[in-house]
C-alpha positions as CSV (number, residue, x, y, z in Angstrom):
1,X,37.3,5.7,-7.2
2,X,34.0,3.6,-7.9
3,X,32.3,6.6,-7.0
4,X,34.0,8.9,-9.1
5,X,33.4,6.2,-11.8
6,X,30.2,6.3,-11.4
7,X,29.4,10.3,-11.5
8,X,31.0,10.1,-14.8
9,X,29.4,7.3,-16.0
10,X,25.9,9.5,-15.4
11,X,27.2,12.4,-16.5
12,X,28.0,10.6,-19.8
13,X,24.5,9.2,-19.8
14,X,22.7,12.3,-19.2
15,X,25.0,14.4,-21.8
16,X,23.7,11.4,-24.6
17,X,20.2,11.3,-23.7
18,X,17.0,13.0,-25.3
19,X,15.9,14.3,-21.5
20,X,14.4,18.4,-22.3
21,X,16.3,19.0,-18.4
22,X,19.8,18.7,-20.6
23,X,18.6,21.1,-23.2
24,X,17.7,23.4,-20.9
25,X,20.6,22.9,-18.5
26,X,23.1,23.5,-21.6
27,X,20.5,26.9,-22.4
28,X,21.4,28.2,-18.6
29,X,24.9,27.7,-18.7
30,X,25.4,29.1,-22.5
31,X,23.2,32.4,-21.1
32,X,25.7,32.6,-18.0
33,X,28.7,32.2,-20.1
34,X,27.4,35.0,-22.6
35,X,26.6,36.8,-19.5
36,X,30.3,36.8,-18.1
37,X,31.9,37.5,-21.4
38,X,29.3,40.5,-22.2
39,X,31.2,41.8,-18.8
40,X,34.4,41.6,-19.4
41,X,35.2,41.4,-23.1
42,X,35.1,44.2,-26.0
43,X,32.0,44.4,-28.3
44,X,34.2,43.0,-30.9
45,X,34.5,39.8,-29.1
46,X,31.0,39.9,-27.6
47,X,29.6,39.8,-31.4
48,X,31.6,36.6,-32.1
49,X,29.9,35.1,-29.1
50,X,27.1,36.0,-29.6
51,X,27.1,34.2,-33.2
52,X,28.6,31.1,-31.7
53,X,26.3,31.5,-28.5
54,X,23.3,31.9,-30.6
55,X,23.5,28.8,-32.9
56,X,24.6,26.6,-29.4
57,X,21.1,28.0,-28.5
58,X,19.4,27.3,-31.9
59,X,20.6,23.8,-32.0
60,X,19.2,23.0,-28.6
61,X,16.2,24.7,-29.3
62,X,15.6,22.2,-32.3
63,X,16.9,19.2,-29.5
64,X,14.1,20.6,-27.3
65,X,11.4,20.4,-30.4
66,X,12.6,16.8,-31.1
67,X,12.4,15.5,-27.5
68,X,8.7,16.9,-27.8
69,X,8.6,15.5,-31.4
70,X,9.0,11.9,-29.8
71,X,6.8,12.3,-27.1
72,X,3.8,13.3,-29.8
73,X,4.4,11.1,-32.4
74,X,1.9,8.0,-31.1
75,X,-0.7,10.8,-31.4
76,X,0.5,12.1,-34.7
77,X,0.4,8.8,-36.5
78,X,-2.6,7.3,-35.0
79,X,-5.5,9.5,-33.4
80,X,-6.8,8.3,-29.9
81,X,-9.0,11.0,-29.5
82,X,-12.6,9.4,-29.6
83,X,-14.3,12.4,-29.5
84,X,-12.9,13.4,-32.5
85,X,-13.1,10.0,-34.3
86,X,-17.1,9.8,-33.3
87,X,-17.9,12.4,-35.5
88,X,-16.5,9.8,-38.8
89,X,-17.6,7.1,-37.3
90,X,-21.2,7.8,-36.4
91,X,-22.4,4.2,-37.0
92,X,-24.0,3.0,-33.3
93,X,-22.3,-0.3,-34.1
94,X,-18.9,1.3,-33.2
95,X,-19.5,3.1,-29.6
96,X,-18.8,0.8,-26.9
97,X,-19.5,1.5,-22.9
98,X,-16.9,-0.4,-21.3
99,X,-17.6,-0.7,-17.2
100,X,-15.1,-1.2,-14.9
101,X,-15.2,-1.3,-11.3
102,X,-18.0,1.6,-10.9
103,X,-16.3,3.6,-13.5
104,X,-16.9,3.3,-17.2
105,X,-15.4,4.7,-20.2
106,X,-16.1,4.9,-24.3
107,X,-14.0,3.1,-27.2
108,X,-15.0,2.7,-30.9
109,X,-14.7,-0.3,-31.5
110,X,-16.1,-3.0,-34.1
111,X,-16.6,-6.0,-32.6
112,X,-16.7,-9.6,-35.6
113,X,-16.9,-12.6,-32.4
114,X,-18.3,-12.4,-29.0
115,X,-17.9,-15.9,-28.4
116,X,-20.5,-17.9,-27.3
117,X,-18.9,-21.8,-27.4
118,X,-18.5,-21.3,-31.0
119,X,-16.2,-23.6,-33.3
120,X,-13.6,-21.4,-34.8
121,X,-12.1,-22.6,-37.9
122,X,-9.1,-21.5,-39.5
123,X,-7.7,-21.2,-43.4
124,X,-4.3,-19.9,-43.7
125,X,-3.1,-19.0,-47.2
126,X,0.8,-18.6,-46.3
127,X,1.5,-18.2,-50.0
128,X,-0.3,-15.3,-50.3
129,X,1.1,-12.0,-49.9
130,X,-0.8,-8.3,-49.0
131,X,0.4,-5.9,-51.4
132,X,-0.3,-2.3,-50.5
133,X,-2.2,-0.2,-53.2
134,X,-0.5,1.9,-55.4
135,X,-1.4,5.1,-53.5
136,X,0.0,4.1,-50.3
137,X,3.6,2.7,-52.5
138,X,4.0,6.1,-54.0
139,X,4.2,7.4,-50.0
140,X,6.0,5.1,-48.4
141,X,9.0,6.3,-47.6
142,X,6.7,9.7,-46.2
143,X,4.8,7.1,-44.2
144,X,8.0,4.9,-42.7
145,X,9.2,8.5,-42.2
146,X,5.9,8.6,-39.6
147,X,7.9,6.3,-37.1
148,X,11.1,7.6,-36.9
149,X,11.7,7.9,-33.1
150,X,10.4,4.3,-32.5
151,X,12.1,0.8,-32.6
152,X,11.1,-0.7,-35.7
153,X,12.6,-3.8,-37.9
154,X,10.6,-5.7,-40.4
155,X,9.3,-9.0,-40.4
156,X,6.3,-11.2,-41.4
157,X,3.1,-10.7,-40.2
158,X,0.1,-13.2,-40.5
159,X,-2.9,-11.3,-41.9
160,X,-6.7,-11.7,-41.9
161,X,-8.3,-11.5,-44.9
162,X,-11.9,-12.6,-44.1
163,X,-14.0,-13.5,-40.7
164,X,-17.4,-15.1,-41.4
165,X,-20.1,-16.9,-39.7
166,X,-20.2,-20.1,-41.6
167,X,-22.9,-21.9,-39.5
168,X,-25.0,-21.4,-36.9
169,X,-22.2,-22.3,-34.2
170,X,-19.0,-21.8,-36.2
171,X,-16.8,-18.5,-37.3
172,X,-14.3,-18.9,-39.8
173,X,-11.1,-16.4,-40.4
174,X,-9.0,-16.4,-43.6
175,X,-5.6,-15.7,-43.1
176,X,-2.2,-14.7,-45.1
177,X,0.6,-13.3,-44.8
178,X,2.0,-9.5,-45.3
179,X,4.9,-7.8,-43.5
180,X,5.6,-5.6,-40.5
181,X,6.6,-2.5,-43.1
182,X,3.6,-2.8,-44.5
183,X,1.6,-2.6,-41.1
184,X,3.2,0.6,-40.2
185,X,2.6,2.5,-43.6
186,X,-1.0,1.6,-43.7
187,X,-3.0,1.3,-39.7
188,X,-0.2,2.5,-38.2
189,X,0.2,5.7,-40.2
190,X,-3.4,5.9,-40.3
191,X,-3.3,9.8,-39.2
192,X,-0.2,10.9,-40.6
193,X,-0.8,14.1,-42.7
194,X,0.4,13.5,-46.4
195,X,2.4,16.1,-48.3
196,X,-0.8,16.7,-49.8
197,X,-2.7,17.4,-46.2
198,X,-4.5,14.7,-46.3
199,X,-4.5,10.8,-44.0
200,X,-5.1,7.6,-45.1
201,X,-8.1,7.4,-42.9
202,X,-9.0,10.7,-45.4
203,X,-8.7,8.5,-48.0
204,X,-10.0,5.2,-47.1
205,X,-11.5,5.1,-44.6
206,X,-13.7,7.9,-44.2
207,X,-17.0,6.5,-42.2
208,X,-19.6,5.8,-41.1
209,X,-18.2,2.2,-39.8
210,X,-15.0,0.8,-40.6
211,X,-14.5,-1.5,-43.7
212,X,-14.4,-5.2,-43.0
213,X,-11.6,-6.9,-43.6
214,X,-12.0,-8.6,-46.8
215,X,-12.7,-5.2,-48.0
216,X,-10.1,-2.9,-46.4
217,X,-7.0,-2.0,-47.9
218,X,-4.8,-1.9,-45.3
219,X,-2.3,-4.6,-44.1
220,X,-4.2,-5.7,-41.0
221,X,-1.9,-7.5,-39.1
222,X,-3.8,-10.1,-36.1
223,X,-3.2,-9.1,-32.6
224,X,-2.8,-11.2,-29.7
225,X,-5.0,-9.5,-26.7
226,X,-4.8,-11.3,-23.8
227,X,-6.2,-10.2,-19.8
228,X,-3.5,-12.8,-17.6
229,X,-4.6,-13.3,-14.2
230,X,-2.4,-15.1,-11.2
231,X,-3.8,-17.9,-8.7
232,X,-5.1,-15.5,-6.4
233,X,-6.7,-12.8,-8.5
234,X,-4.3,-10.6,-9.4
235,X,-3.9,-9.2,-13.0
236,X,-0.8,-8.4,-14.8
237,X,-0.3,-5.5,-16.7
238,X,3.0,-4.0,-18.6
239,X,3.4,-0.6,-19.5
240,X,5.3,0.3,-22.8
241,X,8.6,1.5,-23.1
242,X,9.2,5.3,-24.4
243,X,10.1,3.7,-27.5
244,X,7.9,1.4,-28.8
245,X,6.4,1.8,-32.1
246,X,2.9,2.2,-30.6
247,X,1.1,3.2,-27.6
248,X,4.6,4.5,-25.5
249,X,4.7,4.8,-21.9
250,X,1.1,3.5,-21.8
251,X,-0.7,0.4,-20.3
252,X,-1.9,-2.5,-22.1
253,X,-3.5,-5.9,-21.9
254,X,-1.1,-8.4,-20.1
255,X,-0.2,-10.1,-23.6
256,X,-0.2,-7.5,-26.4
257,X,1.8,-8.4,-29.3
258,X,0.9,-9.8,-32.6
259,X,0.3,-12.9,-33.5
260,X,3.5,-14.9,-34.6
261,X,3.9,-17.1,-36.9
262,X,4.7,-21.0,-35.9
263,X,8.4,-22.3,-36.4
264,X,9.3,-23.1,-40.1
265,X,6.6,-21.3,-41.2
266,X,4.3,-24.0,-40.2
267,X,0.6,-23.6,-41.2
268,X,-1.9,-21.7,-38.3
269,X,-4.2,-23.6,-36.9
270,X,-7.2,-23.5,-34.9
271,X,-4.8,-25.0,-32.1
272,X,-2.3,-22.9,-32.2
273,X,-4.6,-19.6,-32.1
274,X,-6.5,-21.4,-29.2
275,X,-3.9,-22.1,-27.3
276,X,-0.2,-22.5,-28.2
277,X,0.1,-18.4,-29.6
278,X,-1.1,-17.7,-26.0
279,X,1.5,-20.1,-24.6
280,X,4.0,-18.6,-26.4
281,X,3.6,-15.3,-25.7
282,X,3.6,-15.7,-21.2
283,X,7.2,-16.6,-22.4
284,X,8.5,-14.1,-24.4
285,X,6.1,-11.3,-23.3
286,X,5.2,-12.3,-19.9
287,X,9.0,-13.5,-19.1
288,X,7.4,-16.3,-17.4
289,X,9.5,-19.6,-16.7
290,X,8.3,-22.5,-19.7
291,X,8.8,-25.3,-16.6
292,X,5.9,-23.3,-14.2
293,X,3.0,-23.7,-17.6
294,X,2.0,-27.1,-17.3
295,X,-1.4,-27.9,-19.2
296,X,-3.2,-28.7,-16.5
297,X,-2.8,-25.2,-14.5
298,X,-3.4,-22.9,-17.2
299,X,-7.0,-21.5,-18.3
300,X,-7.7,-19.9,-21.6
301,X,-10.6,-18.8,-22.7
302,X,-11.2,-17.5,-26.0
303,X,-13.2,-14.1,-25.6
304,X,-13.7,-13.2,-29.7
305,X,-12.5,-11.1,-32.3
306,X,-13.0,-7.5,-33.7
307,X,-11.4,-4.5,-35.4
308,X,-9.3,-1.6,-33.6
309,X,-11.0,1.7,-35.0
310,X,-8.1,4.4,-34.1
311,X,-5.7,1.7,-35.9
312,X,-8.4,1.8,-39.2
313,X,-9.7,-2.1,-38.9
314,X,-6.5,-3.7,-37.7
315,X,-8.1,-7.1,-35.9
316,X,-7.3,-8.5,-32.9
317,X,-8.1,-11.6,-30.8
318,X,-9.1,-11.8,-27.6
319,X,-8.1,-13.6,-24.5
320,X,-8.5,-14.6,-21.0
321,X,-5.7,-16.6,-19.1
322,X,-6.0,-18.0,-15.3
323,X,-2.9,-19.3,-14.0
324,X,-3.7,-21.0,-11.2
325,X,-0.6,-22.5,-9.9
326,X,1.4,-19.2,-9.4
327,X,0.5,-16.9,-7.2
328,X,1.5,-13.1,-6.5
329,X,5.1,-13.7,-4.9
330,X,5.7,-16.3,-6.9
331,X,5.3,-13.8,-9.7
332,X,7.0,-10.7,-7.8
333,X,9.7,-12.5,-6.8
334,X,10.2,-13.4,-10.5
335,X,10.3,-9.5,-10.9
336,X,13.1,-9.1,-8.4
337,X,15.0,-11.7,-10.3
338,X,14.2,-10.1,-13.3
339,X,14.8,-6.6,-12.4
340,X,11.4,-6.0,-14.2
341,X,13.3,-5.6,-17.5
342,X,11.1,-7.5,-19.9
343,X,11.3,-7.4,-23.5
344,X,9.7,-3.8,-24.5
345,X,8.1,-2.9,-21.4
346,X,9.5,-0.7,-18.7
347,X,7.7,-2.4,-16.2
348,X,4.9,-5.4,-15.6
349,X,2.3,-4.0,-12.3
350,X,1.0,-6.7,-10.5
351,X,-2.5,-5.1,-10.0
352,X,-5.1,-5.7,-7.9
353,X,-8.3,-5.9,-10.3
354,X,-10.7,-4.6,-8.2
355,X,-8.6,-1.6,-7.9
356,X,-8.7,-0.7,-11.6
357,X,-10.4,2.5,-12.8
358,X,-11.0,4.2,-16.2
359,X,-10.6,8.1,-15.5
360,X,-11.2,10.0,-19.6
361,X,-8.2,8.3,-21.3
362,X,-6.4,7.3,-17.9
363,X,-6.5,4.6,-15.6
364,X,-6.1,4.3,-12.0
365,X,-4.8,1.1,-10.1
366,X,-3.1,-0.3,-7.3
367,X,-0.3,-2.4,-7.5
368,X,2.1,-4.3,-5.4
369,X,5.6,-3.7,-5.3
370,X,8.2,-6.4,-3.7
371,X,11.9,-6.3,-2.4
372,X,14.6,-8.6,-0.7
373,X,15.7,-6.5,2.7
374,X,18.1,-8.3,4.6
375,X,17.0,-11.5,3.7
376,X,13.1,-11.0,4.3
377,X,10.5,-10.4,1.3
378,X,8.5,-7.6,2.0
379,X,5.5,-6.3,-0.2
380,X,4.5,-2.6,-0.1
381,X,0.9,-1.5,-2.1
382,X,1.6,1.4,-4.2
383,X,-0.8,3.6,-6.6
384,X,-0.2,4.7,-10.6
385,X,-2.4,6.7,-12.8
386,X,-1.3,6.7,-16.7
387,X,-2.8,6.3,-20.0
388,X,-4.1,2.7,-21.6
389,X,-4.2,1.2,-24.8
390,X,-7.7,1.2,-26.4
391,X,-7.2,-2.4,-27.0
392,X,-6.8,-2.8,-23.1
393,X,-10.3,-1.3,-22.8
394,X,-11.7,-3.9,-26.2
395,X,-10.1,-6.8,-23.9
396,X,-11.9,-5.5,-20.7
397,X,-15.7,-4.9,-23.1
398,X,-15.1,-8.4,-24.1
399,X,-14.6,-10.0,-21.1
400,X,-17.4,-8.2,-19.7
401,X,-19.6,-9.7,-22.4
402,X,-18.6,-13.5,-21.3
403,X,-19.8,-12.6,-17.7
């Protein structure tokens, strides 16, 4: 009976999904079906099935161009093709060689802070509010329309209005507030094609370099980019869910989010982006138990700052974090636990860094897999190649730059 129970239960699941296999399944048995009856029936009855037949057929046809609709539209809304992109953005400032493990591979970038033991200060205007421009207002609904096979909700976002040297060893970044609307009708509808034809990178942002932030009109929401490595080398990294609102199915730093604003609206502060936003996020991103962070065992070093080119100047911090009181098994056994469902990744490898390779717009690693059999842990090396996030690369330039 549990058997039974659960044949149905996937039959169910498989009948409501979006998988191109059902379409095409419910094609085959629609042809046999129209097959058998153009056998046995009068042409009367063989023209009313063939009516009915055909629009079964036109209806998963369009299911068919929507399943490929979702699995385009990162591409459609923002352009990751760098090749492409070089041609607007021919400014030598942009192109970035990022190495990596004997391999090496191209992102256009524009980097604000590679830190070097500079003071970073912070003034955060929470009273004031990004309003889009006019032009973008009049599209919105087009725009939002831009993300409508991803998860979205709307929120607050913490902005940054300004980053400037201020003294010889001291950066300082302006910050305010907008929302998470406004981020995905402006850099993350960078590419979307307008009813007139044209982007919003057409528009604004047309080259040679990307406009700085107190100049750009977009909403320009801070990232959190963050490489987290365990005690004994190891280097965690998530790959995206099919549904996220960017970068789906692909691999990104091992904190990726954006940068949240403290409880009760508090004020951001140099400590918090320092230290406590990165705290934050190896719990609610990394899944990791608040008990095992103590002070003392956790490094973070503050790589610098810069602006994502394919998302038209949105900024992002970056990170490096050593954890150094937990090790791989402490951390895959925390998987097993965890059935690797975490937050809005389908998975978190636990990769072995020297393994990683940049292959065009892929990368290759190696990553270790664990499981409870009979009582025993046992480990087992597997291999993935997939697409990264061009942030992942930024995170890896900067790092490179520290050493």
């Amino acid at each position: 009976m549990k058997k039974i129970r659960k044949f149905i239960i996937s039959i169910i699941n498989f009948i409501s999904s979006n998988k191109i296999s059902k379409y095409l399944l419910n094609i085959g048995i629609c042809m046999f079906f129209l097959f058998l009856f153009g056998m046995f029936t009068s042409d009367t009855i063989n023209n009313l099935l063939s009516i009915f037949f055909g629009f079964i057929i036109s209806h998963l046809t369009l299911g068919i161009f929507k399943v490929l609709s979702m699995k385009l539209e990162d591409s459609i809304k923002v352009s990751n093709d760098t090749e492409k992109l070089i041609k607007i953005y021919t400014d030598e400032k942009c192109k970035k060689v990022v190495k990596l493990n004997g391999t090496e591979t191209m992102v256009l970038y524009n980097d604000l802070i590679v830190n070097d033991n500079y003071n970073i200060k912070v003034i955060d205007n929470k009273d004031k509010i990004y309003q889009p421009e006019d032009f973008i207002m009049d599209n919105f609904h087009y725009l939002l329309k831009a993300h409508q096979y991803s998860t979205i909700k709307n929120m607050q976002t913490v902005r940054l209005d300004r980053c400037q040297q201020t003294a010889k060893k001291e950066f300082t970044l302006n910050l305010s507030r907008s929302t998470y609307f406004n981020h995905l009708i402006t850099n993350r509808a960078a590419d979307y094609k307008l009813e007139s034809g044209i982007s919003l990178r057409d528009y604004y942002e047309y080259g040679t370099n990307i406009s700085s932030p107190e100049n750009s009109v977009m909403s320009n929401h801070l990232g959190v980019i963050a490489l987290v490595y365990l005690k004994d080398g190891e280097i965690l990294l998530p790959r995206r869910k099919g549904n996220s609102t960017i970068s789906k199915n692909k691999i990104t730093s091992s904190i990726a989010t954006r940068l949240n604003i403290p409880n009760d609206n508090e004020l951001i502060t140099n400590e918090y982006l320092m230290k406590d936003c990165i705290l934050e996020a190896l719990v609610s991103r990394l899944s990791i138990d608040p008990n095992l962070l103590k002070q003392n065992e956790i490094e973070i070093e503050f790589l610098g700052c810069g602006q994502d080119i394919y998302e038209v100047g949105k900024p992002h911090l970056y990170y490096k974090v050593v954890l150094k009181n937990i090790d791989r098994k402490d951390y895959l056994f925390h998987l097993i636990k965890k059935k690797q469902e975490i937050d809005e990744d389908k998975f978190i490898y636990v990769a072995k860094k020297e393994s990683l390779k940049f292959e065009n717009d892929y990368i290759k690693l190696e990553y270790l897999k664990a499981k409870i059999k009979k009582g025993k842990y046992k480990e087992k090396n597997k291999r993935v190649k997939c697409f990264y996030e061009k942030a992942f690369a930024c995170n890896i330039w900067h790092e490179n730059q520290k050493k």
